[in-house]
N, C-alpha and C positions, 0 to 999 in steps of 0.2 A: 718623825720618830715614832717608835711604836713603842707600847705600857702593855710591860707584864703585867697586863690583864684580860683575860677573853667577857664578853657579857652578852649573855643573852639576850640583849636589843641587837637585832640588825644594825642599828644603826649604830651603835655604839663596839668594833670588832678592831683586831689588829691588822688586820686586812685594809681595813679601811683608812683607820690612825697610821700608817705609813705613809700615805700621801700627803701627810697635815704637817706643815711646819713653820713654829714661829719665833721669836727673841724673848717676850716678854715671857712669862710662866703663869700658869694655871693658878688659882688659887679658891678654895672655897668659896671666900665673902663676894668674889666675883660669878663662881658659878649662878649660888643663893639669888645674886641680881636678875642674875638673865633668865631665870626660872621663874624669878616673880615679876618679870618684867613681860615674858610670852604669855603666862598663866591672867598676867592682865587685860592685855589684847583681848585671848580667847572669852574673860567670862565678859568685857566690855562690848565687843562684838556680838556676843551670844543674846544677852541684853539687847541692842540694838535690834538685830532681827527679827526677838521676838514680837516685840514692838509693832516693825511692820508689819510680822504677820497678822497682829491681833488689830491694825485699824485697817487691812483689807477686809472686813466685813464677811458680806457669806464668802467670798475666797479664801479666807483664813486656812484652810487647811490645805488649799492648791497652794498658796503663797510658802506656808511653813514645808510641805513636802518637798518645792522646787528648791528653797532655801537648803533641806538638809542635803538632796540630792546635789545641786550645785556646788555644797560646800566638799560635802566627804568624798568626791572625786574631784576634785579639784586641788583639795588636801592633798590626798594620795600623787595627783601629779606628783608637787611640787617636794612632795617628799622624797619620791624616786628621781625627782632633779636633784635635788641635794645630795642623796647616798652615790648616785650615780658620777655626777660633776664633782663633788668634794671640793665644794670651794673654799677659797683660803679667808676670805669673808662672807660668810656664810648669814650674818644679822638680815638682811633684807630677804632672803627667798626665807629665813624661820617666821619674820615677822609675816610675812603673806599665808605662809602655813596656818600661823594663828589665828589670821583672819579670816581665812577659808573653813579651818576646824569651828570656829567661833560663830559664824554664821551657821554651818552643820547642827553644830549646838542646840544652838534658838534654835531654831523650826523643829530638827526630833524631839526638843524638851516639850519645846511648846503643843507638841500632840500627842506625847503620853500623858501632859498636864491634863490636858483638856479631857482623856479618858480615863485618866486613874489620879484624881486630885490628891496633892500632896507629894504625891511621888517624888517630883524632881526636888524641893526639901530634904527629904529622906535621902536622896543618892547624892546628893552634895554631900551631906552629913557623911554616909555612910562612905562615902570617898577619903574625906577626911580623917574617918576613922580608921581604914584600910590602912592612908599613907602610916598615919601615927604610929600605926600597932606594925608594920613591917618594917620603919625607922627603929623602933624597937627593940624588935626584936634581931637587927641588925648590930646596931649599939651595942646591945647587952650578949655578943656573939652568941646568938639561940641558934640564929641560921646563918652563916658564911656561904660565899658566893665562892668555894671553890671549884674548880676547873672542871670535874664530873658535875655540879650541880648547874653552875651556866651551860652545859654542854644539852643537860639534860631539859631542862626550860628552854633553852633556844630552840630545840629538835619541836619541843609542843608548840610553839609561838608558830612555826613555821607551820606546823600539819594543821592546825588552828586559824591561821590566815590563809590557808589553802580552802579549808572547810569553807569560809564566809567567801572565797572567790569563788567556788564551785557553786555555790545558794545563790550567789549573784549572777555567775552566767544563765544559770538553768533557768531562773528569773524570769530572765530578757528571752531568751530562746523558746523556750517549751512552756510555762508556765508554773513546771514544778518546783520543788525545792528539796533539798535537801532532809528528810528525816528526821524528826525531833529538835531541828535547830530552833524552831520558830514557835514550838508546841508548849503547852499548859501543861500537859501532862505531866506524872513522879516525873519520865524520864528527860522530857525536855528542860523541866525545871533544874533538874541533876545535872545535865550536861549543861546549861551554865553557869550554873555555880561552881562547875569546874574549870570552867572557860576562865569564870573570874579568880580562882585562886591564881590561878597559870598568869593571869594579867596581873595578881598583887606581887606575885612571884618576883616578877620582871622587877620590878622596884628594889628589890637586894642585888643584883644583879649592876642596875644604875647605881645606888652607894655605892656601892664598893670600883666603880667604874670611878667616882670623885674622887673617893680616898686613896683610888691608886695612881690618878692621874696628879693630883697636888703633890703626892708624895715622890712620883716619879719626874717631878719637872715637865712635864706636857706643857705644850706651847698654850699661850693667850688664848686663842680661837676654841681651844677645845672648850672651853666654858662655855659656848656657844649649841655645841654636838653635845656636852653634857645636859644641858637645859631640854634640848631638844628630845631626848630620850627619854627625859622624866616627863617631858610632857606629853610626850606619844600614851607613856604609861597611865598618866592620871587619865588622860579621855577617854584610854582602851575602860579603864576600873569605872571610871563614873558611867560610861555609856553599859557594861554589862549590870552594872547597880542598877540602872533603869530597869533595864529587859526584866532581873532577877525578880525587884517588886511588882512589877505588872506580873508576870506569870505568876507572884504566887498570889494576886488578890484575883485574877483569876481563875484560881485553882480553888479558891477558899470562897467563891460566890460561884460557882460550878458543884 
């Protein structure tokens, strides 16, 4: 069945909800589960990792890099199996997602910790503050996910995730990178902090993706695809949280 509703997560489209169908129905306190149930995975996992990276000794930062590299393409796989396949059970490739994302985790936390202590503290928090303040302002209709506003965050999400796969092939190929993505500078600092509104964004987008899938009867499984979309969300927000405090403590010891 498909829910009048479009959302600017990929993964979360009517396109996609047409292929999904089930008996039982969607409900809230079921989403809430499965949301804290990935979100455990990831920060358990992520913990775990970092771990290992920090009793390989002088390897500690080969360990942690292979760890984030390993995980956020591995992630990614299993992501695009998922939107791709749309399975009708879908708990065990989100559960591997976690673990993949969770391990990522650890090892990038664990080397901006090591260069800008406190940090990852701070972008936990400041993640947590993000969700709060855009549930918020959700709740209290400040901002509605109508159909010009998902239409219009989807279109960024997409030239956005374009950006970071273009910085990543030039990467591997050439050596260069992409312009200001990676940079200290006003302007590098500026564009992510836009990157991260555009990723807190996405978060109204996922409400209102719950509320209208409980409300429209959406099968069982979608609590699954729901979960999954706020968790893409909180990693995309915690991981440009990192970028944003490192670039400005070194903007601010520059």
């Amino acid at each position: 069945m498909a829910i009048g509703f479009r959302s600017s997560n990929p993964v979360l489209n009517n396109k996609f909800l047409a292929k999904l169908a089930g008996v039982e129905l969607m409900t809230l306190e079921g989403s809430l589960r499965k949301i804290g149930y990935l979100l455990s995975v990831v920060v358990v996992t992520a913990f775990m990792s970092a771990v290992i990276c920090l009793n390989a000794g002088e390897n500690m930062f080969l360990y942690a890099g292979g760890m984030a590299s390993i995980g956020f393409i591995g992630g990614f796989i299993i992501a695009m199996i998922t939107v791709i396949s749309r399975p009708q059970n879908p708990g065990t490739l989100m559960s591997l997602y976690a673990l993949f994302e969770g391990a990522a985790i650890g090892g990038f936390s664990l080397i901006f910790e090591t260069q800008y202590p406190g940090v990852v503290l701070q972008a936990a928090f400041g993640t947590v503050c993000i969700t709060g303040s855009m549930y918020f302002m959700y709740a209290s209709r400040i901002i509605r996910p109508t159909p010009m506003f998902n239409k219009i965050i989807g279109g960024m999400v997409m030239s956005i995730m374009f950006l970071y796969l273009t910085s990543f092939i030039l990467g591997m190929v050439s050596g260069y990178d992409v312009p200001f993505l990676h940079s200290s500078g006003l302007v590098g600092i500026s564009l992510t902090l836009f990157i991260l509104i555009v990723a807190s964004l996405t978060l109204i987008s996922d409400f209102g993706f719950i509320e209208s899938g409980v409300k429209h009867g959406a099968p069982k499984n979608m609590e699954w695809y729901a979960a999954f979309g706020i968790l893409v969300s909180l990693i995309w927000i915690y991981l440009e949280t990192v970028r944003l405090l490192a670039k400005l403590r070194t903007f601010v010891q520059d």
